[in-house]
C-alpha positions as CSV (number, residue, x, y, z in Angstrom):
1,X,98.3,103.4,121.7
2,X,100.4,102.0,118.6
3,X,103.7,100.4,119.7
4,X,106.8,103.0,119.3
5,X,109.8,102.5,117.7
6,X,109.4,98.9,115.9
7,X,111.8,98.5,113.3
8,X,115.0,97.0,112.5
9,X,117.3,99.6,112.4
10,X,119.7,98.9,109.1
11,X,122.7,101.7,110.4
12,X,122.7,100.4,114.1
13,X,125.9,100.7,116.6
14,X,125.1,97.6,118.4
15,X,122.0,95.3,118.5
16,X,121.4,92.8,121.5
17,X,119.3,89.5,121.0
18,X,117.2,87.7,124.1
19,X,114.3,84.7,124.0
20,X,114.2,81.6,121.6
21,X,111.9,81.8,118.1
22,X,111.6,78.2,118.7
23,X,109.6,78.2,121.9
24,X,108.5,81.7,122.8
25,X,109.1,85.6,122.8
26,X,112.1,86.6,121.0
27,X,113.5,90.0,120.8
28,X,116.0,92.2,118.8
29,X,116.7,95.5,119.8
30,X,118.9,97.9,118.1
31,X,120.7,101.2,119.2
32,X,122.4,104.4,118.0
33,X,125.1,105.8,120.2
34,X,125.8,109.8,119.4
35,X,128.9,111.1,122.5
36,X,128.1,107.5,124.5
37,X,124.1,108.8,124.9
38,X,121.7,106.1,123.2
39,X,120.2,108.6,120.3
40,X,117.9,106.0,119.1
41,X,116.4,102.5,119.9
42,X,114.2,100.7,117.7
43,X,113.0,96.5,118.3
44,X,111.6,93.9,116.6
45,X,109.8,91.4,118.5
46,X,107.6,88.4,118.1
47,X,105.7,87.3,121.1
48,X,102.4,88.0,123.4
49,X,101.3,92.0,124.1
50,X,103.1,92.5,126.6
51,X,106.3,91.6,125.2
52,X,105.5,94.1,122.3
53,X,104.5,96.5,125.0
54,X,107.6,96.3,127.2
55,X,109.6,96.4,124.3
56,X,108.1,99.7,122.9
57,X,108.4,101.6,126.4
58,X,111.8,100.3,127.1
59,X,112.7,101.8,123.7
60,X,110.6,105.3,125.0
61,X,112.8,104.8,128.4
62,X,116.0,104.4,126.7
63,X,116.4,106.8,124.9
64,X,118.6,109.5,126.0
65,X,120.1,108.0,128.4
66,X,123.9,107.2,128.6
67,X,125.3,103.9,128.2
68,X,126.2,103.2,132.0
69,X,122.5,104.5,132.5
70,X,121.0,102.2,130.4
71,X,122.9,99.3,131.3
72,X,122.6,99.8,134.7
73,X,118.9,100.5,134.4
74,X,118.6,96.8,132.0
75,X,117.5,98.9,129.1
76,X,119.9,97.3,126.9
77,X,121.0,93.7,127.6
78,X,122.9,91.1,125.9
79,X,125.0,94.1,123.5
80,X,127.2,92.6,120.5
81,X,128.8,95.4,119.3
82,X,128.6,95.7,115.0
């Protein structure tokens, strides 16, 4: 199965960082927010397999969902609102 959803998302609502480029897996993901539901989630990540492979079903998971969901479920950490 190709990864889902890796892109960097130019029109983006918010967009959360996590990791360090200089030692390890590091992670950007991007949202769009239609009536406070996450209508799409896209990442870009540099790391291991796994990292790529969280990342893409965490985007599949999140989608949908409401904000307090996906907080509440860690979908979307570390937000900085654009």
């Amino acid at each position: 199965m190709c990864p889902q959803n890796a892109y960097s998302m130019i029109d983006a609502d918010a967009e959360g960082n996590s990791g360090d480029p200089s030692c390890g897996d590091y992670h950007t993901v991007y949202i769009k927010v239609k009536d406070n539901y996450i209508d799409k989630v896209s990442y870009l990540v540099f790391g291991c397999c796994a990292s790529i492979a969280t990342s893409s079903m965490t985007s599949v998971q999140a989608k949908g969902k409401s904000l307090d969901e996906a907080l509440k479920a860690h979908c979307v950490m570390q937000l900085k609102i654009i």
